[in-house]
C-alpha positions in Angstrom: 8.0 21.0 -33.1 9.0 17.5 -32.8 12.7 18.4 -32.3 11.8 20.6 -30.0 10.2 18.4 -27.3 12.8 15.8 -28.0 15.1 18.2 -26.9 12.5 19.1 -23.5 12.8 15.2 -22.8 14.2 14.6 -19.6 16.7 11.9 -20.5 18.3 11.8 -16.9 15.0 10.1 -15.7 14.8 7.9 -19.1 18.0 6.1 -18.9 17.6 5.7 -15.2 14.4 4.0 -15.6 15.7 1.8 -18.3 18.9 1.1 -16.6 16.6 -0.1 -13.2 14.6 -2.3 -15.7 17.7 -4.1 -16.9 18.9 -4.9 -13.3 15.4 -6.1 -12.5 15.8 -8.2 -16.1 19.0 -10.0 -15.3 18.3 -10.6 -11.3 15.1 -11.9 -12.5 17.1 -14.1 -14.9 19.3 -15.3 -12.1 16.7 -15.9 -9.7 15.4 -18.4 -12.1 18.2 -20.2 -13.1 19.3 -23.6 -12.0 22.3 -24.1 -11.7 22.3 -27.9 -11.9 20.4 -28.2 -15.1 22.2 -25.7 -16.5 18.3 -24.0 -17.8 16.1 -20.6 -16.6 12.4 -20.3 -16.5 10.5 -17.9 -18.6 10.2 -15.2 -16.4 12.5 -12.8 -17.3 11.5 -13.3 -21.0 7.8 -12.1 -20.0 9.5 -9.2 -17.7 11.1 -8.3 -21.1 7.9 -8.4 -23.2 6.2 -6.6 -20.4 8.8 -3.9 -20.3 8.6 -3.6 -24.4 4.6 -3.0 -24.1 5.5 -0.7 -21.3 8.2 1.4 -22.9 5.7 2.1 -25.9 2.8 3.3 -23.8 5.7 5.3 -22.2 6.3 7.0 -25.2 2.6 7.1 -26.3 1.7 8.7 -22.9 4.8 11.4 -23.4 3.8 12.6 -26.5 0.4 12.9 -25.1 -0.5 16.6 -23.4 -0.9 15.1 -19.8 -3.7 17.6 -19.4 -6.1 15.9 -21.5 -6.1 13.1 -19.3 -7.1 15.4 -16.1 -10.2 16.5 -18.4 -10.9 12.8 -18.7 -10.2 11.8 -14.8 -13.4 11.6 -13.4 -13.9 9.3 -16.3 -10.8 7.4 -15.6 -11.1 6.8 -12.0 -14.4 5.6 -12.5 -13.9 2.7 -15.3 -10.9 1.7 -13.7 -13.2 1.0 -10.1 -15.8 -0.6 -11.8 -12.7 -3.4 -13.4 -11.4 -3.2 -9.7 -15.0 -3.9 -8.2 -15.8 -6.8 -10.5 -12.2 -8.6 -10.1 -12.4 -8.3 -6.3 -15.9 -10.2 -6.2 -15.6 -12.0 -9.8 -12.3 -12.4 -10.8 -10.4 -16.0 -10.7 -8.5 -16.9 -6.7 -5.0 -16.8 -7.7 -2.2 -17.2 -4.7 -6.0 -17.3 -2.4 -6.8 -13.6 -4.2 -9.3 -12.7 -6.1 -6.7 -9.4 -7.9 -6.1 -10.2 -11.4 -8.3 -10.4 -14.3 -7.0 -13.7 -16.5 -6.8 -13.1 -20.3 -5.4 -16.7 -20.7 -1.7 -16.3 -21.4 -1.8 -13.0 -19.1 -3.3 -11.9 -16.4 -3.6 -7.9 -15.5 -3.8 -6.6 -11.7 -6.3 -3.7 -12.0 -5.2 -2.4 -8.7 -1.8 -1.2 -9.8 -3.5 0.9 -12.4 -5.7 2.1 -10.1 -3.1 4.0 -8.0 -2.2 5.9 -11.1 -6.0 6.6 -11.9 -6.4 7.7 -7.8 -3.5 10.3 -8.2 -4.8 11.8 -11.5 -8.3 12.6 -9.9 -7.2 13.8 -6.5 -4.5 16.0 -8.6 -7.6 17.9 -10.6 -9.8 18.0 -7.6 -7.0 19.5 -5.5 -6.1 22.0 -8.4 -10.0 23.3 -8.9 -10.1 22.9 -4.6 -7.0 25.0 -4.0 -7.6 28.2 -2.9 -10.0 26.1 0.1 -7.6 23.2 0.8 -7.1 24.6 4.2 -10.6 24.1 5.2 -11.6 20.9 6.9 -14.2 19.6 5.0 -12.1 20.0 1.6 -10.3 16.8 3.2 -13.4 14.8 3.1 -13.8 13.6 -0.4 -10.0 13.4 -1.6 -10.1 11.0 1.7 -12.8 9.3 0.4 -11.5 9.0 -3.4 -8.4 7.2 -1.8 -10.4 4.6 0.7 -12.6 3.9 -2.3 -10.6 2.0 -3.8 -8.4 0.8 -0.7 -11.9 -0.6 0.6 -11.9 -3.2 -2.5 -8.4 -3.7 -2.4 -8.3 -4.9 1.3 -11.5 -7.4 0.4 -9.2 -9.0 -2.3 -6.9 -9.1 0.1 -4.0 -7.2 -0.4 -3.2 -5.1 2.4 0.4 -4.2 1.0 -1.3 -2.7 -2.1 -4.1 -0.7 0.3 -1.9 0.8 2.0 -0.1 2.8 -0.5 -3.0 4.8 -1.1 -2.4 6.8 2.4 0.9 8.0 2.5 0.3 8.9 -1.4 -3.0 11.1 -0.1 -1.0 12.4 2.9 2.0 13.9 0.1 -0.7 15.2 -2.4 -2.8 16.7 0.6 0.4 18.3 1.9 1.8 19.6 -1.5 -1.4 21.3 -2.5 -1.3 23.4 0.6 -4.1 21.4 3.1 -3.9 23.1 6.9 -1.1 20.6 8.9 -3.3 20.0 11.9 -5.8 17.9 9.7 -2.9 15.9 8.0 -1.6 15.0 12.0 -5.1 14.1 12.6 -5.0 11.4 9.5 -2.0 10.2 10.8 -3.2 10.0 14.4 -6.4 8.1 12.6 -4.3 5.7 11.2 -2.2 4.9 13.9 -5.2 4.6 16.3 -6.9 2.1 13.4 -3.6 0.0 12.9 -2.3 0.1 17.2 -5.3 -1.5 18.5 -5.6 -4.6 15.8 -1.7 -5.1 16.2 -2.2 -5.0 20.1 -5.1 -7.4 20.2 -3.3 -9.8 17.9 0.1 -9.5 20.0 -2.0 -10.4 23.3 -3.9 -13.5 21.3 -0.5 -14.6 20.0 1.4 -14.5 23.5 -1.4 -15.2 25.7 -4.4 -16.6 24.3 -6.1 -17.8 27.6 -6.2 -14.6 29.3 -9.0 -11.7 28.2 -9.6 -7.7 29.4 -12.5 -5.3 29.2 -10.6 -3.7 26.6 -10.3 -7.0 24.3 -14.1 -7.6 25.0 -15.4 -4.5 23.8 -13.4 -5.1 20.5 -14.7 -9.1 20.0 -18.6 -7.8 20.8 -18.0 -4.9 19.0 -21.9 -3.1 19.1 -20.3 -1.0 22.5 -17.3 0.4 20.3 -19.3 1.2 18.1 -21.7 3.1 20.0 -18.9 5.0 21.7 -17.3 5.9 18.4 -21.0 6.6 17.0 -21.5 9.4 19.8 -17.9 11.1 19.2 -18.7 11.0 15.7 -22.0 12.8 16.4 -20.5 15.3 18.5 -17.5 15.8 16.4 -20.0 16.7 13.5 -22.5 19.6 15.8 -19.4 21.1 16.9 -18.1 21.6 13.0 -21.4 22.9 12.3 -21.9 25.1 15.3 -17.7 26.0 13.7 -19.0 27.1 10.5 -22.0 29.3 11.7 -19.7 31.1 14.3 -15.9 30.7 14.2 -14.9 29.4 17.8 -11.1 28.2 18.7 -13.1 26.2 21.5 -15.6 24.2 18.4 -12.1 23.7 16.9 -10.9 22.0 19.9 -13.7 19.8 20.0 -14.6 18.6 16.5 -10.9 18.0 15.5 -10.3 15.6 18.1 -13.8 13.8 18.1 -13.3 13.4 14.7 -9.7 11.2 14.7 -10.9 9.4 17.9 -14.5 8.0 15.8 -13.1 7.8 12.9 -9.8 5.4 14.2 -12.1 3.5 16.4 -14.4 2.9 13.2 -11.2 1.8 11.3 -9.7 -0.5 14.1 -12.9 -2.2 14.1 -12.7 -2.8 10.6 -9.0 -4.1 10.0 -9.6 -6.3 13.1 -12.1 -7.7 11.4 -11.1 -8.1 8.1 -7.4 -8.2 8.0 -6.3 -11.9 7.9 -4.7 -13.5 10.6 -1.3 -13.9 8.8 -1.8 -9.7 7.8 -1.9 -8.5 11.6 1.2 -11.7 12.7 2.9 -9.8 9.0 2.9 -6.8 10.9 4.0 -8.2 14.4 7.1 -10.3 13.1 8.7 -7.0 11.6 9.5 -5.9 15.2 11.3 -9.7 16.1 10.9 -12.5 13.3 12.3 -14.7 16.3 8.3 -14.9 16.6 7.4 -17.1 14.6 10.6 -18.4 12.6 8.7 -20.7 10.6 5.9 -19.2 9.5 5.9 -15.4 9.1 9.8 -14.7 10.2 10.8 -17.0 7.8 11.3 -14.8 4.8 12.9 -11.8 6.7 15.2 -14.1 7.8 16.5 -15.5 5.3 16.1 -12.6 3.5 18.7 -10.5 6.2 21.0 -13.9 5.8 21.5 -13.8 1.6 22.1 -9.8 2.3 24.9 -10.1 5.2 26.5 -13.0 2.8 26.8 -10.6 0.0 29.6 -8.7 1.9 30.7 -5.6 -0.3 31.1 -7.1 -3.9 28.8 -10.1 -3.6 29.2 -13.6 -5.1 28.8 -12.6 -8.6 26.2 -13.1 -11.0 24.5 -16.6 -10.4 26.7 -17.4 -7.7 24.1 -16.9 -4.7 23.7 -19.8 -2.8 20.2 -18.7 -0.3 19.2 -17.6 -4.2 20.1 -21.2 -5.9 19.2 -23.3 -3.1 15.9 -22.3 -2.8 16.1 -20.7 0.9 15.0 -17.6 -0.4 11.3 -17.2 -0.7 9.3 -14.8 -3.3 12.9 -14.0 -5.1 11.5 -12.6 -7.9 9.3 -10.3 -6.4 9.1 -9.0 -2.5 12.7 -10.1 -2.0 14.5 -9.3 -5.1 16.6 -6.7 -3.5 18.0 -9.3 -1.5 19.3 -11.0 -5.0 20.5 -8.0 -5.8 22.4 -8.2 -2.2 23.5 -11.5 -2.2 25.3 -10.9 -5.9 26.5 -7.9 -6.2 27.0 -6.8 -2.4 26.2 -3.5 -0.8 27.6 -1.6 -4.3 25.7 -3.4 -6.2 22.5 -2.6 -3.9 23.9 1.0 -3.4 24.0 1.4 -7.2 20.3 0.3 -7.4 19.1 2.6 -4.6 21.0 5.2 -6.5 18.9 4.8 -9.1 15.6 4.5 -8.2 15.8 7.4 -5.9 17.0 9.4 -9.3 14.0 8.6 -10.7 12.1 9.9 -7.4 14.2 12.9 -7.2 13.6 13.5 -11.2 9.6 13.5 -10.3 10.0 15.9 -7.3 12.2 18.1 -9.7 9.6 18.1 -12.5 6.7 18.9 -10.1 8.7 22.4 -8.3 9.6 23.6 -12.2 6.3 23.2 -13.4 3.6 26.2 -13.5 0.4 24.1 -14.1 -0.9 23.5 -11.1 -2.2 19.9 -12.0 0.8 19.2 -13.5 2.9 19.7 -10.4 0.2 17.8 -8.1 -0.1 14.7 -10.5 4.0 14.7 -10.3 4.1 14.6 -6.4 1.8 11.6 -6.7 3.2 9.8 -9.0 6.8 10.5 -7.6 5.3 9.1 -3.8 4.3 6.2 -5.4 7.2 5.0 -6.8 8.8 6.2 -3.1 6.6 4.6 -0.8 7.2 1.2 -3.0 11.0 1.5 -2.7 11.0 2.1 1.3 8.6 -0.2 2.5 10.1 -3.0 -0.2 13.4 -2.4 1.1 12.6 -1.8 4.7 10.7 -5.0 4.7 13.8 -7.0 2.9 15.9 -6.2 5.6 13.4 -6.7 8.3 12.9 -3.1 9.9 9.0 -2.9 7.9 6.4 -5.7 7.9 6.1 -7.8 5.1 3.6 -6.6 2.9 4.5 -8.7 -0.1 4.8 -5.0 -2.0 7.2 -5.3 -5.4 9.8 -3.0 -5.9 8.8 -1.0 -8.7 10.9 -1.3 -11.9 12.3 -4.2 -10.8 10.1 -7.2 -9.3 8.9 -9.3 -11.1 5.3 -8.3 -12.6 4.1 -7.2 -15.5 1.0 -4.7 -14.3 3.2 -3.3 -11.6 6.0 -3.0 -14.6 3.5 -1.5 -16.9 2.0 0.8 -14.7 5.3 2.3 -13.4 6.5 2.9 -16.8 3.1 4.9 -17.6 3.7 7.0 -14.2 6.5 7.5 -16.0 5.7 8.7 -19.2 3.6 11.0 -17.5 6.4 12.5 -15.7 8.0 13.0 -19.1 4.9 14.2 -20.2 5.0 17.1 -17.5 8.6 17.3 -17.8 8.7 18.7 -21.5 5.9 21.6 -21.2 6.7 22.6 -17.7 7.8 25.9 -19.2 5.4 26.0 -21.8 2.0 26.9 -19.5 
């Protein structure tokens, strides 16, 4: 029996994973060296005890039937929120957030964990949901398991770590067969909630003496919310009118009241509550000329240590933005540009190679698989790891905001690290009874 799901293993995504984890290991290494004293910090020794603890739940959770867990998930998501609720409002300020719970010689970042926990809930709800997915109100409470726990995130904050939760929802949604009208409307709810706050901020930034009826409602508030308040009521007769009598024309009405409230409502809230140096984050991505100093600065020098790289790079522990200290967060949001500087657009190419394996090793497992759950739990797990990799990247080379979202695998971090490799076993987990459902 043993043999047997040795044999079921897929070792394709294994070794990629480990081989990702050594690059991170050794760029790690070389971010902290100096050069001068000839001596590293401890960081990559921790990244290597991290990835130890991590490789054994990987193997614990492989071993495991995956299925056991979607009995359990209710259960799961629920502890998990409570550790995430009580850090956000309890837990120690480190870096001015209030994200990780301090054991001392550790600390663990229950958000990362919770991603994981989101995915295995939505992917039983949408299993027992899926012959109604297509139905509008079959949206609401997967939408509301994911802004749950985004809410709690945000009041830590950490926007970057939010955010992951939507386009994670939005693959799920689509991969259990949800109607594509409703997953525009989320999108157009989004963009509405994230366009208005990134337009108020622009006009503050440029032109701070100068004010509009528009910017008014938004700093008083109580009219916007009126306005959204009525759409929202309309939206909500016209869906009920929809399921009492079937109407193209209630259709019509509700779907687009709906994203207009419910955008509004979330504008409101991120202009609110997103930091000052979230919504300028999000600005500088389209011209770090901006603000060069402040929240430019990292993309900058981040695009400079990749163009230096060339093709081959300077070798290992030759990069000077690295060993000079112009790079910021090198271990972490900008460790692809390490990677850059070093080893040059092969070595970067090789890495990308890589990781995207291990996505396309996910997606793989997910179409092969007959359990429903199985296949769902893969696509959200499998997002994960690909939203992380394109908005780390995009932001290192200065075509997405700066989120200050680690590159999974590789940055430096041991819950991120941890949780990752747990995604992973459960991939492997799915992977070896795909065919035996």
């Amino acid at each position: 029996m043993f043999k047997n799901d040795i044999n079921r293993l897929d070792f394709v995504l294994l070794v990629s994973v480990i081989l990702v984890v050594a690059i991170g290991i050794l760029t790690i290494y070389s971010a902290g060296f100096d050069s001068i004293l000839g001596v590293n910090n401890n960081m990559y020794r921790r990244q290597i005890l991290w990835f130890l603890l991590g490789f054994l739940c990987l193997l614990a959770i492989t071993f495991l039937d995956y299925r056991i867990l979607g009995d359990y998930s209710l259960q799961v998501y629920g502890f998990i929120l409570v550790v995430l609720i009580l850090t956000t409002y309890f837990g120690p300020r480190i870096r001015n957030m209030r994200a990780w719970i301090s054991f001392g010689f550790f600390s663990i970042q229950p958000s990362e964990f919770m991603k994981l926990a989101t995915v295995i809930v939505l992917a039983k709800y949408l299993e027992l949901r899926e012959r109604d997915i297509h139905r509008f109100k079959e949206l609401l409470l997967p939408t509301v398991i994911a802004f749950v726990p985004m809410f709690f995130i945000m009041q830590q904050p950490d926007f970057g770590t939010a955010m992951i939760f939507i386009p994670v929802l939005f693959a799920m949604l689509f991969a259990a067969g949800a109607d594509i009208t409703h997953l525009v409307s989320i999108i157009f709810i989004a963009v509405i909630g994230l366009l208005v706050p990134m337009t108020i901020t622009f006009h503050e930034w440029s032109n701070p003496e100068s004010t509009n009826r528009i910017l008014e409602l938004y700093y008083k508030g109580n009219q916007l919310y009126f306005l959204a308040t009525f759409f929202f009521i309309v939206a909500s007769i016209t869906f009920i009118l929809h399921l009492f009598r079937v109407n193209k024309v209630f259709r019509k009405i509700y779907i687009p009241s709906y994203v207009f409230s419910l955008g509004v409502f979330i504008s409101v809230i991120f202009q609110r509550y997103l930091q000052d140096y979230q919504k300028k984050r999000i600005l500088v991505f389209l011209n770090p000329d901006l603000d060069p100093h402040g929240s430019g600065y990292n993309v900058i020098q981040s695009k400079i240590a990749i163009g230096s790289g060339g093709l081959f790079g300077k070798g290992f522990l030759e990069g000077t933005q690295t060993r000079l200290g112009f790079l910021p967060e090198k271990t972490s949001d900008f460790i692809v540009a390490v990677v850059a500087e070093e080893w040059g657009f092969v070595g970067v190419t090789l890495l990308l190679i890589l990781l995207f394996t291990i996505v396309y090793r996910g997606l793989k497992i997910s179409m092969e698989t007959k359990d429903k759950y199985g296949a769902l739990l893969a696509i959200g797990i499998s997002s994960i790891f690909f939203v992380h990799i394109v908005i780390n990247v995009g932001m290192v080379i200065g075509i997405m905001p700066v989120t200050g979202l680690p590159l999974s695998f590789v940055s430096y971090g041991g819950s991120n690290l941890l949780a990752a490799l747990m995604g992973v076993g459960l991939l492997l987990s799915i992977g070896m009874r795909r065919s035996s459902i």
